[in-house]
C-alpha positions in Angstrom: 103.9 81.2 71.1 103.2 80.1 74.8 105.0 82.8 76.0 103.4 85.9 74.5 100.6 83.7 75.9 102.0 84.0 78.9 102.3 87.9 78.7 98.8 88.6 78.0 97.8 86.6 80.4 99.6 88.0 83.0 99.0 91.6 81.8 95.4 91.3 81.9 96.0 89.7 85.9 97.3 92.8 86.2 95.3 94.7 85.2 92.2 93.3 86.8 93.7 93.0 90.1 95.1 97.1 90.0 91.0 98.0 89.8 90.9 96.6 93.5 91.1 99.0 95.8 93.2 100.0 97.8 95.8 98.4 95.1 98.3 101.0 93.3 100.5 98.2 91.4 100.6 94.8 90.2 104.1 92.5 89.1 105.5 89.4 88.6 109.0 88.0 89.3 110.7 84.4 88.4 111.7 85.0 92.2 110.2 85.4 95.4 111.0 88.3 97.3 113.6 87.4 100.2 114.1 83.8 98.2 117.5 83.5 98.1 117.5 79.6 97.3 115.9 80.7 94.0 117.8 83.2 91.8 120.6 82.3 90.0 123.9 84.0 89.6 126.0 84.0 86.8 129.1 86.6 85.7 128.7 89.8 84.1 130.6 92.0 81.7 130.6 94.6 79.7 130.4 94.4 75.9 132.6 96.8 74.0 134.2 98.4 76.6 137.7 99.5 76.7 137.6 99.0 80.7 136.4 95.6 80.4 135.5 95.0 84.5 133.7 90.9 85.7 131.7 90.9 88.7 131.0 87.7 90.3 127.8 86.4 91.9 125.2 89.1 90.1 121.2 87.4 91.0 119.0 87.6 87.9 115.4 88.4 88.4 113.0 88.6 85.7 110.7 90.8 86.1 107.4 92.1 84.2 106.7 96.4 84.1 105.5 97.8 87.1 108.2 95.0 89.5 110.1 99.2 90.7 106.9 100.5 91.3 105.0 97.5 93.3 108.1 97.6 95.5 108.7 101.5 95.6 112.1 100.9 94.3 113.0 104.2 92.5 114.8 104.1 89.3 117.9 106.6 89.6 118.0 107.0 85.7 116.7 105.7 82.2 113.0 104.1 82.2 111.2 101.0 83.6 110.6 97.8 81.2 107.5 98.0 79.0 105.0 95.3 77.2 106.7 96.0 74.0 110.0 94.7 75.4 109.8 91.8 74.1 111.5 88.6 72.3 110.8 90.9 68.6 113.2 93.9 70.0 116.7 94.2 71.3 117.6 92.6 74.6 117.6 94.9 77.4 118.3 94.8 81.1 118.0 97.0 83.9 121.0 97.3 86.3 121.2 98.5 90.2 123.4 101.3 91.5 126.1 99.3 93.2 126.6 97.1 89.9 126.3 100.2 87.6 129.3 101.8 89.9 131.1 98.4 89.3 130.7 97.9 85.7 131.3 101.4 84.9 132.5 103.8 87.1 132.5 107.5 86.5 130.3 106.6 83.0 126.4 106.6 82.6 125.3 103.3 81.9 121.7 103.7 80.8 122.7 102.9 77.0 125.6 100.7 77.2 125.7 97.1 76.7 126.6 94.1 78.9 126.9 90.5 79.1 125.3 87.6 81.6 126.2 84.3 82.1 126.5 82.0 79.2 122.8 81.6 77.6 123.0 83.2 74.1 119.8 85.5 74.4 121.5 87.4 77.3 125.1 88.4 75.2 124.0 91.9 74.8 121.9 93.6 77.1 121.0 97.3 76.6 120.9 98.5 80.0 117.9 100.8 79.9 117.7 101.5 83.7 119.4 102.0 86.7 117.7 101.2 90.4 118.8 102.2 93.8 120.0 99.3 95.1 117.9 97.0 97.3 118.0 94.0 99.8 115.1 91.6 97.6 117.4 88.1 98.8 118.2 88.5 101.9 117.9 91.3 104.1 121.2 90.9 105.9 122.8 91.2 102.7 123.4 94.9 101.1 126.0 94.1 99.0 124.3 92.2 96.7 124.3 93.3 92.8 121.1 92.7 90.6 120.5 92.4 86.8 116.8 92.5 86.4 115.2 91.1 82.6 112.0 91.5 81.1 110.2 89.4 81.4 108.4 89.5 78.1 112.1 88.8 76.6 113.2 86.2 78.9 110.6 84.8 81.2 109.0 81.2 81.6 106.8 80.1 79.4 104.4 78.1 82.1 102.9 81.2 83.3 104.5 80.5 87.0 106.0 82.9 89.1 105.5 85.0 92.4 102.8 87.7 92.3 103.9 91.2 93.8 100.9 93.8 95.0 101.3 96.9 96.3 99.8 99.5 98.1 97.6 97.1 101.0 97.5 95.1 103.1 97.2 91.8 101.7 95.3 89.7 104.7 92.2 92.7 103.9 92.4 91.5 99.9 93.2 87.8 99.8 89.9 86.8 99.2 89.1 89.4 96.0 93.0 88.8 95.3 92.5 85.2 95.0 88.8 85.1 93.2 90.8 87.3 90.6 93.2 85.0 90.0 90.8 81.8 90.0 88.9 83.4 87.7 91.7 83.2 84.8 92.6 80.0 86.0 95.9 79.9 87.4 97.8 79.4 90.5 100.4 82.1 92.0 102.2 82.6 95.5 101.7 86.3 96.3 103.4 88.7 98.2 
């Protein structure tokens, strides 16, 4: 399967490239940070809800473990996604804060189940996490609501995507960052 493929892959990147110092965290996302033009929106909903709510425009990201981290983006409640979320376990999503408060106000989330767009992999997400909310489109915009997806469930199968380090400075590590990433043969924007 060319996707778990693709998850090794990138988790071994990962890996190798967190040994670099000064780098504290590694991640991939379908979508560059502040690259609006590139994440879709779709509907969202809750699934077996008495106060059934819709919330227009939500951006999908999928992202791999470690996307909170790399961008010091807390998680207000319930856990990160792991390697063994993947296409042989229930769907889950994480949700931010202002979508949570949308979707079901006064409840906890972490636990319920929503609904995105029209694909049928993406019918009933387990929301396993809330984030605080954060500007990753555009930075005038901070009303934007997210619905994040791991990427080991949902993710491309070409091994594409944008690379996320944190913790330096990446002009001082572009040239061990990009040896790294010759070295398993690939090709990756980073940021």
């Amino acid at each position: 399967d060319k996707g778990t493929i693709t998850d090794s892959y990138r988790r071994q990147l990962m890996e190798e490239l967190t040994r670099l110092s000064p780098v504290h965290s590694v991640a991939f996302s379908n979508v560059p940070i502040l690259g609006a033009d590139y994440a879709g929106k779709e509907t969202v909903s809750q699934v077996h809800g008495s106060n059934v709510a819709t919330v227009e425009s939500v951006a999908q990201m999928v992202v791999t473990p470690g996307f909170f981290q790399t961008l010091g983006i807390p998680l207000i409640t319930g856990r990160d996604f792991a390697w063994a979320d993947d296409k042989t376990h229930p769907r889950v999503a994480i949700i931010d804060d202002l979508l949570a408060k949308r979707l079901f106000p006064g409840e906890r989330p972490v636990g319920k189940h929503l609904s995105f767009g029209v694909q049928p992999d993406y019918q009933d997400l387990e929301i396993i996490g809330i984030s605080r909310p954060a500007r990753l489109l555009d930075i005038r915009d901070s009303s934007g609501m997210f619905i994040f997806l791991s990427s080991s469930q949902h993710g491309d199968t070409d091994g594409g995507g944008t690379l996320l380090i944190g913790g330096a400075s990446l002009p001082a590590l572009q040239h061990a960052v990009e040896q790294k990433v010759e070295s398993f043969g690939r090709e990756y924007s980073t940021q």
